[in-house]
Structure formats: structure tokens, C-alpha cells
TISERO-976662 format. One record per atom (N, C-alpha, C): residue number from 1; x, y, z; residue in three letters; atom name. Coordinates in nm, 3 decimals, decimal comma. Layout:
BEGIN
@seq NUM&u X&v Y&w Z&type ALA&atom CA
...
END
This chain:
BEGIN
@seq 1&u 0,082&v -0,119&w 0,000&type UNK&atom N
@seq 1&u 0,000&v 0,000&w 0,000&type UNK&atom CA
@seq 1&u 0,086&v 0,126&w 0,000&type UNK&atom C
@seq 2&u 0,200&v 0,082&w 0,020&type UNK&atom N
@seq 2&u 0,272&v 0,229&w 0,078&type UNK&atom CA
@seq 2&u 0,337&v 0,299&w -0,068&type UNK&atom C
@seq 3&u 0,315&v 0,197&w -0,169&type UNK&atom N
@seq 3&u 0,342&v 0,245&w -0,323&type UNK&atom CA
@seq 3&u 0,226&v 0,306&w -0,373&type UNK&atom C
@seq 4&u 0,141&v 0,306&w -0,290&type UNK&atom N
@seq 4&u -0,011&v 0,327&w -0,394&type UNK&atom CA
@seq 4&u 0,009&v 0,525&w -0,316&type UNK&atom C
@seq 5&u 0,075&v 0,602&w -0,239&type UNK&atom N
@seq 5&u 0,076&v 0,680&w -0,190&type UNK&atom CA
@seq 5&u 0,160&v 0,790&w -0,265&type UNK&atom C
@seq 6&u 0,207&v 0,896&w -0,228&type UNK&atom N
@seq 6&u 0,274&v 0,996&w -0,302&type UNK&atom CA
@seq 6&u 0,401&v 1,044&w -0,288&type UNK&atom C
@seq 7&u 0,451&v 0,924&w -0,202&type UNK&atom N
@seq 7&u 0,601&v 0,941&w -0,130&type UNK&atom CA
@seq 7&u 0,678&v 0,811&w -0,236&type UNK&atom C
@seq 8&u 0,774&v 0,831&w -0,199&type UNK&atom N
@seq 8&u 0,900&v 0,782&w -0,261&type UNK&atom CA
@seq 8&u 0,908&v 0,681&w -0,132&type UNK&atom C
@seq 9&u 0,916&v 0,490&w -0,178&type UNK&atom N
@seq 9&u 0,929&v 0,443&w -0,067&type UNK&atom CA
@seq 9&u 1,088&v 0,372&w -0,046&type UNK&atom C
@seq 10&u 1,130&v 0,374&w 0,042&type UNK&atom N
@seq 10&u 1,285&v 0,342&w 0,073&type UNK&atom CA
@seq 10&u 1,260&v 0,160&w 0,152&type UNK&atom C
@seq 11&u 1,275&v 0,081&w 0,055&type UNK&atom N
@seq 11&u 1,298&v -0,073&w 0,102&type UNK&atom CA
@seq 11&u 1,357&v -0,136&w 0,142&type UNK&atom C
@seq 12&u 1,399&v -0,141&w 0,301&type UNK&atom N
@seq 12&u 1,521&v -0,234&w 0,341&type UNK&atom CA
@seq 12&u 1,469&v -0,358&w 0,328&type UNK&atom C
@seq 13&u 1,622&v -0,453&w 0,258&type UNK&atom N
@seq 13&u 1,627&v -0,577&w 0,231&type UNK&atom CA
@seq 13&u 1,560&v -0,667&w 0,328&type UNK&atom C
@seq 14&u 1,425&v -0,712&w 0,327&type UNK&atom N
@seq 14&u 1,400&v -0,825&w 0,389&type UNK&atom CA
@seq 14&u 1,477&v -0,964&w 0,447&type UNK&atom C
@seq 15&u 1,469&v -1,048&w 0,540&type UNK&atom N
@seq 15&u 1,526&v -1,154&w 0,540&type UNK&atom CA
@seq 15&u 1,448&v -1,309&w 0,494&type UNK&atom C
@seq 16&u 1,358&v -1,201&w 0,427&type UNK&atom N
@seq 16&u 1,217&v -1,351&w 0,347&type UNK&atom CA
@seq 16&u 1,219&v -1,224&w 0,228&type UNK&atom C
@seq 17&u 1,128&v -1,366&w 0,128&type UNK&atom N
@seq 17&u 1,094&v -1,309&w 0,015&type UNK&atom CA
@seq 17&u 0,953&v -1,247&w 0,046&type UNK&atom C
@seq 18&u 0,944&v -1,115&w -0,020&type UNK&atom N
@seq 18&u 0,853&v -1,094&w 0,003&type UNK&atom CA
@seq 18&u 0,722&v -1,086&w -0,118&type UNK&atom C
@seq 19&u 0,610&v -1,089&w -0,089&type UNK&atom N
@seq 19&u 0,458&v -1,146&w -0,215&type UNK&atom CA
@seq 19&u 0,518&v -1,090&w -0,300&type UNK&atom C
@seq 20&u 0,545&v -0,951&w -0,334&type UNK&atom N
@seq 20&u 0,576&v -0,873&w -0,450&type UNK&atom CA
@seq 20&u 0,687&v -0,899&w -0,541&type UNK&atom C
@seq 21&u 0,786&v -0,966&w -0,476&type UNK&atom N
@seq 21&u 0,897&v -0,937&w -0,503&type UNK&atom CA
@seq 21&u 0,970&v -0,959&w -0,694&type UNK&atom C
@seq 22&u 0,850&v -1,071&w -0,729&type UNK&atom N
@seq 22&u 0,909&v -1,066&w -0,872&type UNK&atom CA
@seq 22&u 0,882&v -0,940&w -0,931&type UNK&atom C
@seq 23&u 0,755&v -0,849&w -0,916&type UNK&atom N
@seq 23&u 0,664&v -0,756&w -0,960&type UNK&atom CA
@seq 23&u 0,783&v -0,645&w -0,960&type UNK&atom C
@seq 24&u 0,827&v -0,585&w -0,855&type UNK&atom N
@seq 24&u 0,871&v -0,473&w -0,818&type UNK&atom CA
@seq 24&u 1,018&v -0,452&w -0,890&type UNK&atom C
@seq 25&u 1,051&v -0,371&w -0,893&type UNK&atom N
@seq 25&u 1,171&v -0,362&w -0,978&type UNK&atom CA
@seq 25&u 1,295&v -0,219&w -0,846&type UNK&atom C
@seq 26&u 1,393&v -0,263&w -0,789&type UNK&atom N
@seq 26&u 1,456&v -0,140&w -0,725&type UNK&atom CA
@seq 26&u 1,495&v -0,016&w -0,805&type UNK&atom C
@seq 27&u 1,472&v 0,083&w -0,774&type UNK&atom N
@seq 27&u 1,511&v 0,190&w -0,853&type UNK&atom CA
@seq 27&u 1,434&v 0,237&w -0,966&type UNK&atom C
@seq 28&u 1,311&v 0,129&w -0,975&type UNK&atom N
@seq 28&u 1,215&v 0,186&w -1,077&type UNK&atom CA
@seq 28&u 1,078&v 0,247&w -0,953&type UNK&atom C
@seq 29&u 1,035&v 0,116&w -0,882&type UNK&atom N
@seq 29&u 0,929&v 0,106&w -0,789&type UNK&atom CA
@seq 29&u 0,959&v 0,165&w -0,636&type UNK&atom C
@seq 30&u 1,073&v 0,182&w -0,594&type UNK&atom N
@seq 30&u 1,136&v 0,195&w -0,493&type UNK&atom CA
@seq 30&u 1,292&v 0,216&w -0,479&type UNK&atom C
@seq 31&u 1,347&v 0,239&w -0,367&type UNK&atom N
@seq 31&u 1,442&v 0,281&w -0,335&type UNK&atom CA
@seq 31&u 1,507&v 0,166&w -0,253&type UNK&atom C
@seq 32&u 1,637&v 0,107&w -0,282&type UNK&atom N
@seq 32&u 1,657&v -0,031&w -0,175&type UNK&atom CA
@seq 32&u 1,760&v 0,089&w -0,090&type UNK&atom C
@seq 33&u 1,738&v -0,076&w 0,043&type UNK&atom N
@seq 33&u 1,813&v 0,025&w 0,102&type UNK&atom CA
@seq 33&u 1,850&v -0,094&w 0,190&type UNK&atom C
@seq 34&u 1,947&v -0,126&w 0,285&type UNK&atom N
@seq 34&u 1,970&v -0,190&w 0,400&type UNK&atom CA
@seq 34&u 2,002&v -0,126&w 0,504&type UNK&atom C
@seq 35&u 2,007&v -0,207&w 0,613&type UNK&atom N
@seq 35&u 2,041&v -0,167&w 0,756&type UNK&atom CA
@seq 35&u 2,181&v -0,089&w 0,788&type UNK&atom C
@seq 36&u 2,301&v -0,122&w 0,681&type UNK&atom N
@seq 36&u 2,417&v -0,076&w 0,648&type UNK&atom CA
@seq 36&u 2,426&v 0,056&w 0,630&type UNK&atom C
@seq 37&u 2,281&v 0,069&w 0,568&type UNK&atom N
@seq 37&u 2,322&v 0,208&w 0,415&type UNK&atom CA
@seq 37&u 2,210&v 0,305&w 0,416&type UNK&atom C
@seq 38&u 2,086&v 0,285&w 0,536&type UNK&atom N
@seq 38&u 1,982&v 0,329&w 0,515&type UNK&atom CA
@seq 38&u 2,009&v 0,522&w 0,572&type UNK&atom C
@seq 39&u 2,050&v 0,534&w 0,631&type UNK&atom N
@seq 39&u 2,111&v 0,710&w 0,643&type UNK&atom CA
@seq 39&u 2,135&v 0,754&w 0,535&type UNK&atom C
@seq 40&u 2,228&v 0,725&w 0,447&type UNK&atom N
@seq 40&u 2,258&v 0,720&w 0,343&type UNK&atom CA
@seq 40&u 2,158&v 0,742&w 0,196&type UNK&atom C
@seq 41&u 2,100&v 0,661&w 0,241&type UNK&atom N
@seq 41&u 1,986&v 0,619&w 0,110&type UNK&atom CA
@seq 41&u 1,901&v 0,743&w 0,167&type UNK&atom C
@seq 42&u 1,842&v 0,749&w 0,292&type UNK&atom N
@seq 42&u 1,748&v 0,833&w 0,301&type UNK&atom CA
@seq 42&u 1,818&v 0,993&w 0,280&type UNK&atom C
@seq 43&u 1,972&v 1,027&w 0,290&type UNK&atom N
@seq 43&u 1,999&v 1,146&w 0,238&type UNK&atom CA
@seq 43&u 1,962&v 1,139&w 0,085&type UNK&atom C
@seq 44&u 2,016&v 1,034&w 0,017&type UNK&atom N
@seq 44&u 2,009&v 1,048&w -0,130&type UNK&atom CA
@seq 44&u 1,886&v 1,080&w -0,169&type UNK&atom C
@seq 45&u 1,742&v 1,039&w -0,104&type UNK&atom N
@seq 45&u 1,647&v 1,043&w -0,141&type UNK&atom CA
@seq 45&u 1,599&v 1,197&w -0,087&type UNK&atom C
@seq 46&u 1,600&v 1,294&w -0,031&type UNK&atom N
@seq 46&u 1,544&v 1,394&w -0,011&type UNK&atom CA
@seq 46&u 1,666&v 1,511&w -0,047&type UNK&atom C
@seq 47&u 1,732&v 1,431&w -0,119&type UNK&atom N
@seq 47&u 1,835&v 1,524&w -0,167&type UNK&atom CA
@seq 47&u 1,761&v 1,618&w -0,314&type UNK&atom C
@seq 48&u 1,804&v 1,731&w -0,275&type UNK&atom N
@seq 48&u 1,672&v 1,807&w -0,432&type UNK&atom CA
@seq 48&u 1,755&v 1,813&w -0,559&type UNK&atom C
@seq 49&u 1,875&v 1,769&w -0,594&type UNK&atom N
@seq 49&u 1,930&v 1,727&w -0,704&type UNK&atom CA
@seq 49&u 1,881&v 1,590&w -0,803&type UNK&atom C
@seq 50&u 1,854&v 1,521&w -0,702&type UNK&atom N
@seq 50&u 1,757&v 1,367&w -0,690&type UNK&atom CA
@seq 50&u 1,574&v 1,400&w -0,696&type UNK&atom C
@seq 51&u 1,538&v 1,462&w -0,709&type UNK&atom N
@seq 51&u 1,412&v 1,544&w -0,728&type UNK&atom CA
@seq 51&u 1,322&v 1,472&w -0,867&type UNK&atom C
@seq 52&u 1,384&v 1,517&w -0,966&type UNK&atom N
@seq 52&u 1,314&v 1,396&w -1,095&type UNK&atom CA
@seq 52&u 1,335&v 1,284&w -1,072&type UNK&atom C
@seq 53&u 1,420&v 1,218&w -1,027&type UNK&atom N
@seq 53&u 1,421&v 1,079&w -1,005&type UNK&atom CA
@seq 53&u 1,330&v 0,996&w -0,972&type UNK&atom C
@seq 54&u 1,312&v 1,086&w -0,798&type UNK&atom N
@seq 54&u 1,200&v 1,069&w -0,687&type UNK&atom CA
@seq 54&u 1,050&v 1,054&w -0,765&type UNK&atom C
@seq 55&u 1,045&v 1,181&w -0,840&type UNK&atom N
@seq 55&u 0,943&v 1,193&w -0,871&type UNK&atom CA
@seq 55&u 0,920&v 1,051&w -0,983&type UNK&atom C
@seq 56&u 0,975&v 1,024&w -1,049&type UNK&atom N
@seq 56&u 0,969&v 0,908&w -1,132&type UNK&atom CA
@seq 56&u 0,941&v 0,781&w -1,100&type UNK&atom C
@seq 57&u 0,964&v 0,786&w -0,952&type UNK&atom N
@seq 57&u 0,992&v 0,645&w -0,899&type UNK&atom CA
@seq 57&u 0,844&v 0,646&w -0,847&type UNK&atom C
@seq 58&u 0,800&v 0,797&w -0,823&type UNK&atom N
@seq 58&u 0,683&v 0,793&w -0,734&type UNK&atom CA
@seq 58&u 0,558&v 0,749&w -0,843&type UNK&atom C
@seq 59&u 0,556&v 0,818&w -0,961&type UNK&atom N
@seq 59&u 0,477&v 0,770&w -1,079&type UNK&atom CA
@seq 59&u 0,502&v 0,608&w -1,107&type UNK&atom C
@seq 60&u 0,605&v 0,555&w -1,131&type UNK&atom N
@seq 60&u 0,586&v 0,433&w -1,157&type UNK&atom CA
@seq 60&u 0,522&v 0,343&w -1,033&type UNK&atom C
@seq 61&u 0,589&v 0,349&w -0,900&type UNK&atom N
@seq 61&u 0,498&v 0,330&w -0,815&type UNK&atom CA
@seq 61&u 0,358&v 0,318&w -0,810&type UNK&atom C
@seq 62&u 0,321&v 0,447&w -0,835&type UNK&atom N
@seq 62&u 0,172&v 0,442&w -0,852&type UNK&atom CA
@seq 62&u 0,100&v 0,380&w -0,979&type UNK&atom C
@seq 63&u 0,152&v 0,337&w -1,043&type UNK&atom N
@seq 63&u 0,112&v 0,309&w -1,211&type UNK&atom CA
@seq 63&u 0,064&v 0,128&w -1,117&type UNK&atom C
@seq 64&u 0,218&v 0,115&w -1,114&type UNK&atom N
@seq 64&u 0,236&v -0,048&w -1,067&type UNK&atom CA
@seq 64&u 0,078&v -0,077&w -0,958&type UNK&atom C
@seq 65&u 0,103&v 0,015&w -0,880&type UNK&atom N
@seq 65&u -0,071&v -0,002&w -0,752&type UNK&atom CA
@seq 65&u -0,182&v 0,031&w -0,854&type UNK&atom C
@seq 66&u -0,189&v 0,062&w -0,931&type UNK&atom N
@seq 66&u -0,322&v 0,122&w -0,992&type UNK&atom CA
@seq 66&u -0,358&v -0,023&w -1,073&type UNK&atom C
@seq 67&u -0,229&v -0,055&w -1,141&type UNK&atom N
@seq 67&u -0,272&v -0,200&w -1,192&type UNK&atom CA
@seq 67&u -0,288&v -0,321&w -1,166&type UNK&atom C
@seq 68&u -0,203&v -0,325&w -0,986&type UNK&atom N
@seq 68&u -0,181&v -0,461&w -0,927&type UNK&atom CA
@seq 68&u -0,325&v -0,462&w -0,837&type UNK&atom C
@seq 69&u -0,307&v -0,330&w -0,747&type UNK&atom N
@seq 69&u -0,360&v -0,341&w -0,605&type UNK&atom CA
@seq 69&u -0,560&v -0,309&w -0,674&type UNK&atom C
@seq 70&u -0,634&v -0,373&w -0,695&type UNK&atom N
@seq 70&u -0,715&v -0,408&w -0,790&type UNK&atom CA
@seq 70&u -0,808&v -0,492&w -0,679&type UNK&atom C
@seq 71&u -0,961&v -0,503&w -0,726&type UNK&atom N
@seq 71&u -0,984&v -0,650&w -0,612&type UNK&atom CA
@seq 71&u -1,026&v -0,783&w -0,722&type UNK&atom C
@seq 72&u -1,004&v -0,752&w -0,831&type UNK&atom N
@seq 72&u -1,021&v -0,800&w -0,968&type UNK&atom CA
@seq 72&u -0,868&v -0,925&w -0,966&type UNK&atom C
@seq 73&u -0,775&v -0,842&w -0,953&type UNK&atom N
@seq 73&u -0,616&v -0,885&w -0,966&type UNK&atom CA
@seq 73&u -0,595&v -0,931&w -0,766&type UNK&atom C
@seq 74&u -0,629&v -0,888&w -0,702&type UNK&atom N
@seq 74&u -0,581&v -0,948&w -0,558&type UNK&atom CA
@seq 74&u -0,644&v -1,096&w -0,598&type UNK&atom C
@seq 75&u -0,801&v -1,070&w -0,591&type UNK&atom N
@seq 75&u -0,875&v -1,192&w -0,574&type UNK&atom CA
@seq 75&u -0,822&v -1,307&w -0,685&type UNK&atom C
@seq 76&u -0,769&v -1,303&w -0,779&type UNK&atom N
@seq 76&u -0,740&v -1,386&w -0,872&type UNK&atom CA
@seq 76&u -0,643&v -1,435&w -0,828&type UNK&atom C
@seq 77&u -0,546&v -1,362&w -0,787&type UNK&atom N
@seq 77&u -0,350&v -1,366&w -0,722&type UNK&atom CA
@seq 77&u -0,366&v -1,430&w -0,625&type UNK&atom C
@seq 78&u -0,498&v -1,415&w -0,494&type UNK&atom N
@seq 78&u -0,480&v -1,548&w -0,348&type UNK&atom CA
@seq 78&u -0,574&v -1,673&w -0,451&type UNK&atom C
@seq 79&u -0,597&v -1,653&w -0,505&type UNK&atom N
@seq 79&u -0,682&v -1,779&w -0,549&type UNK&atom CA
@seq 79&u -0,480&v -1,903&w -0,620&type UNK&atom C
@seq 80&u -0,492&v -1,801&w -0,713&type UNK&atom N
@seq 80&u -0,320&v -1,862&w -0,764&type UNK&atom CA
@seq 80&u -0,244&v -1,910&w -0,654&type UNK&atom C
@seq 81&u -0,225&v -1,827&w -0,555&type UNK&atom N
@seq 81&u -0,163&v -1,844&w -0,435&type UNK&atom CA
@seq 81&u -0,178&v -1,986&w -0,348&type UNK&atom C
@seq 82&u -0,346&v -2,012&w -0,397&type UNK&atom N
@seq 82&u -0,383&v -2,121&w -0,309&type UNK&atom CA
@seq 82&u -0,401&v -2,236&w -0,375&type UNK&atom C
@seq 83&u -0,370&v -2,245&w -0,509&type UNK&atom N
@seq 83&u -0,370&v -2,336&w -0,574&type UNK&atom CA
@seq 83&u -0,192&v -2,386&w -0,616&type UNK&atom C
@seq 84&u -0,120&v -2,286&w -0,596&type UNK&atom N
@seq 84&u 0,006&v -2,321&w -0,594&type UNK&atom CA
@seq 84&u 0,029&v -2,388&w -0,458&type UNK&atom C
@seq 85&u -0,031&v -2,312&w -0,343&type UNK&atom N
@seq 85&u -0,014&v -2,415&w -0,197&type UNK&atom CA
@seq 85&u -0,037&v -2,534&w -0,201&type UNK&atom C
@seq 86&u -0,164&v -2,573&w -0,285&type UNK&atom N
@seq 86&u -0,197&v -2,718&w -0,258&type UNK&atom CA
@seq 86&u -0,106&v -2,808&w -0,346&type UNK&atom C
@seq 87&u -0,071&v -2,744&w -0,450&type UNK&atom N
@seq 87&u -0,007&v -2,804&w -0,517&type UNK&atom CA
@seq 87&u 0,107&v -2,855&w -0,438&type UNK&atom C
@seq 88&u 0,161&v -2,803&w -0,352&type UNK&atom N
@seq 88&u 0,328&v -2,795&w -0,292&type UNK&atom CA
@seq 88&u 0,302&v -2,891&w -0,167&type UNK&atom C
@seq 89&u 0,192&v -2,877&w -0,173&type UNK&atom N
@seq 89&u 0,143&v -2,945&w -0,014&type UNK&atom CA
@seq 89&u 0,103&v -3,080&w -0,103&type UNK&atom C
@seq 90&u 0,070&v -3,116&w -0,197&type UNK&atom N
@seq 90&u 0,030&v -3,249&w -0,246&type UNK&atom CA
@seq 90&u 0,170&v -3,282&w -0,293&type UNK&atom C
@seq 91&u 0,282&v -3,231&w -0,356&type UNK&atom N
@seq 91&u 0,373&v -3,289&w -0,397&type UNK&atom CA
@seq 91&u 0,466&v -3,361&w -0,284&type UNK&atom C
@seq 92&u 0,469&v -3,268&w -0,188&type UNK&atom N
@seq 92&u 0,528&v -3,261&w -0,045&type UNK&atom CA
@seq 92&u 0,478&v -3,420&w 0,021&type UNK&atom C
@seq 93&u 0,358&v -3,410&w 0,029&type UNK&atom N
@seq 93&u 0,277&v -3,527&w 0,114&type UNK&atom CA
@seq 93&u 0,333&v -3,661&w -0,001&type UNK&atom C
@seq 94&u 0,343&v -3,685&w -0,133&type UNK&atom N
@seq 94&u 0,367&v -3,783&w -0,195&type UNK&atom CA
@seq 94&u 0,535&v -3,782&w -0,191&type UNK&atom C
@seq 95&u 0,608&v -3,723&w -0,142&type UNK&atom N
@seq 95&u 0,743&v -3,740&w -0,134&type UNK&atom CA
@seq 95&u 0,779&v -3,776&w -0,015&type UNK&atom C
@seq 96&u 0,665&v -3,771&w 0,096&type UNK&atom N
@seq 96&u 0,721&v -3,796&w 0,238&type UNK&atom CA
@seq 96&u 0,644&v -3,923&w 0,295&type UNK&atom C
@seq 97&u 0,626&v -4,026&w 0,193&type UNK&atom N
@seq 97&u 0,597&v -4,112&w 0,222&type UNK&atom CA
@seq 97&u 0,660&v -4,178&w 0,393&type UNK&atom C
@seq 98&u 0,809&v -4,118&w 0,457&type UNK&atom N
@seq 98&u 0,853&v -4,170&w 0,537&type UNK&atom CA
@seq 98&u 0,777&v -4,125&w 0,643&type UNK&atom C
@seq 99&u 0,694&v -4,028&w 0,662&type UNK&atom N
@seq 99&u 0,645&v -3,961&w 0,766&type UNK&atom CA
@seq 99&u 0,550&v -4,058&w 0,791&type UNK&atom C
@seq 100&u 0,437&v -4,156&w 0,705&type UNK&atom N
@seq 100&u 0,333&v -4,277&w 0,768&type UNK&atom CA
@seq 100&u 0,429&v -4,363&w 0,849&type UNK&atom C
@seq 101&u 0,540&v -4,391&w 0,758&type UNK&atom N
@seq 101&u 0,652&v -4,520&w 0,790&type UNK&atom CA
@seq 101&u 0,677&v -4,471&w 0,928&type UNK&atom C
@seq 102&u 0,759&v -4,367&w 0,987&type UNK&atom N
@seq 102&u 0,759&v -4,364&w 1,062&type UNK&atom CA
@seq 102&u 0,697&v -4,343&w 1,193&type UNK&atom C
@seq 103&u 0,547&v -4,305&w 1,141&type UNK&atom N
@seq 103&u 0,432&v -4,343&w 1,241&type UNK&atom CA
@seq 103&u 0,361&v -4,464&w 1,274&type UNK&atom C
@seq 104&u 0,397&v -4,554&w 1,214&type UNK&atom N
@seq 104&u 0,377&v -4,675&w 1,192&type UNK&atom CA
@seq 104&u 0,477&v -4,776&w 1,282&type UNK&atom C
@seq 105&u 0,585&v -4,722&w 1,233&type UNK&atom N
@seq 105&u 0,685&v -4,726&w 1,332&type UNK&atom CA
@seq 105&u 0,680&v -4,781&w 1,489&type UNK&atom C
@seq 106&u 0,663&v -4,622&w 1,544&type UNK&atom N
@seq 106&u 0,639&v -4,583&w 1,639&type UNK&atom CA
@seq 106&u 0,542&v -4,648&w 1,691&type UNK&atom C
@seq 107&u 0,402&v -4,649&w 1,698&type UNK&atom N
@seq 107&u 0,304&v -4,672&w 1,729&type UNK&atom CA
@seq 107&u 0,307&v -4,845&w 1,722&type UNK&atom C
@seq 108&u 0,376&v -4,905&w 1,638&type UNK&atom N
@seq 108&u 0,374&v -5,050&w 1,616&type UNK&atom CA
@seq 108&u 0,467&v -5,105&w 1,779&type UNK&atom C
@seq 109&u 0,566&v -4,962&w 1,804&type UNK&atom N
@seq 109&u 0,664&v -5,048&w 1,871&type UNK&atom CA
@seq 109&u 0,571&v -5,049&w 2,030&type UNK&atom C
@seq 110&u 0,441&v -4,950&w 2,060&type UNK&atom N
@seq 110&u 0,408&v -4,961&w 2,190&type UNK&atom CA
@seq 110&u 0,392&v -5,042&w 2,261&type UNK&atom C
@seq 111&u 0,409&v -5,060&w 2,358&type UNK&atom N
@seq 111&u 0,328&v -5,163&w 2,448&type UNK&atom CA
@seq 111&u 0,216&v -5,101&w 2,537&type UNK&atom C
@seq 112&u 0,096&v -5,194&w 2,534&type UNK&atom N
@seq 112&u -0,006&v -5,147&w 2,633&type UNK&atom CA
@seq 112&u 0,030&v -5,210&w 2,773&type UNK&atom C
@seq 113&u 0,072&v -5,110&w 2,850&type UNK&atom N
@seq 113&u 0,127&v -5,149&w 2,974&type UNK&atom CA
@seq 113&u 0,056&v -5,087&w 3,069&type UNK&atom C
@seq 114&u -0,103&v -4,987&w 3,079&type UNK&atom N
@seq 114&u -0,207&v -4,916&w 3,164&type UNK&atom CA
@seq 114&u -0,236&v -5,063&w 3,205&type UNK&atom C
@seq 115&u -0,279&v -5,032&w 3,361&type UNK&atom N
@seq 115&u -0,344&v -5,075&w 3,467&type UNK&atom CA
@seq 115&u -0,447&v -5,048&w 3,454&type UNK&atom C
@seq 116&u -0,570&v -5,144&w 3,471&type UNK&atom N
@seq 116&u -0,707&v -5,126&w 3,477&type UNK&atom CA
@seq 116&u -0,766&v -5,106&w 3,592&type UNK&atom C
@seq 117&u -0,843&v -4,947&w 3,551&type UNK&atom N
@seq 117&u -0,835&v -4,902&w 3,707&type UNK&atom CA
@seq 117&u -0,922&v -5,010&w 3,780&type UNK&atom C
@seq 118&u -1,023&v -5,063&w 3,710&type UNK&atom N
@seq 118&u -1,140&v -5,192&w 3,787&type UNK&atom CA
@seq 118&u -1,082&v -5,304&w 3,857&type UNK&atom C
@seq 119&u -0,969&v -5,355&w 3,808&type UNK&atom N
@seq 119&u -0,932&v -5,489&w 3,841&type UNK&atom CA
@seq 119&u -0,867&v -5,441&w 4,010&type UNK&atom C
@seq 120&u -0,844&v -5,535&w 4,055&type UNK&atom N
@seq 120&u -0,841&v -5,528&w 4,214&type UNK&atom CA
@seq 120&u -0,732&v -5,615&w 4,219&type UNK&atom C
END
């Protein structure tokens, strides 16, 4: 959401991927930035030599939300989302055949060793 606004947004590097991430482009959509460099980045960015830039980044920004952030394009994108899950989750479950084995396992090796509370 913070692209769909009129500011120039400054992106420190995540440590996950994040939903957008094929979509977005640095330096077209946003401003990267890390934990290293972010003083830095945020001088460059309110620097008024850097002024068209900003402004460029802020238009494409908004172009990108006008066409993504949609309820036409969300609703289609979690639907994709959830059909790629199952997919990953069905491939997953047929590759881990060891996970029954080893419940099978387990459970084969118990012994019923409870005391009945009735017997005397």
C-alpha cells in the first residue's frame, strides 16, 4: 500500500521473500536500502538534485498499484496463491511417504502397559 501513496518508498532488504517481489523492480518502484546504508539512502532520497528521479519512482509506483492493487487482480492472485499451496502441499505429502513409515513405526513399537483401574 505504501506504493499506492505519493512518497518515494525506501525498502530495506528483507530476510524472506517478500509477495511482491518478482513484480517490483529497485530503482524503478522503490528505493533499496539496507540496515548498512539506510542514512545514506534516506539522504540520497530527499536530496533536491535527486528530485526527478523521486518523482519518477513515485509515478511508476503508482502506475504499478493502480494495476496490481485491484480486487479483480488481488482476488485472482490469493486464489493462484492457493492453488500453488496445494499443489506444494500435495507434492510434499507424496514425497514424504517416510512420515506414515515412521508413524507406523512408532506406534507398532508400543506396548499397552495401563493398569485397569477396575481390576483389584
Amino acid at each position: 500500500m505504501l506504493l499506492c501513496t505519493n512518497s518515494v518508498v525506501i525498502k530495506v532488504d528483507p530476510d524472506y521473500v517478500d509477495y511482491f517481489h518478482e513484480d517490483l523492480i529497485p530503482d524503478l518502484h522503490y528505493i533499496p536500502a539496507s540496515m548498512d546504508n539506510i542514512t545514506e539512502v534516506a539522504r540520497y532520497v530527499v536530496d533536491p538534485r535527486n528530485d526527478v528521479k523521486m518523482r519518477n519512482i513515485v509515478k511508476a509506483a503508482n502506475s504499478w498499484c493502480k494495476r496490481t492493487v485491484t480486487e479483480n487482480v488481488i482476488v485472482r492472485d490469493e486464489m493462484f496463491q492457493l492453488e500453488a499451496y496445494e499443489s506444494a502441499l500435495d507434492a510434499y505429502q507424496e514425497s514424504n511417504h517416510w512420515m506414515n513409515d515412521w508413524r507406523t513405526f512408532r506406534l507398532s513399537g508400543v506396548v499397552d502397559d495401563l493398569v485397569d483401574c477396575n481390576a483389584e
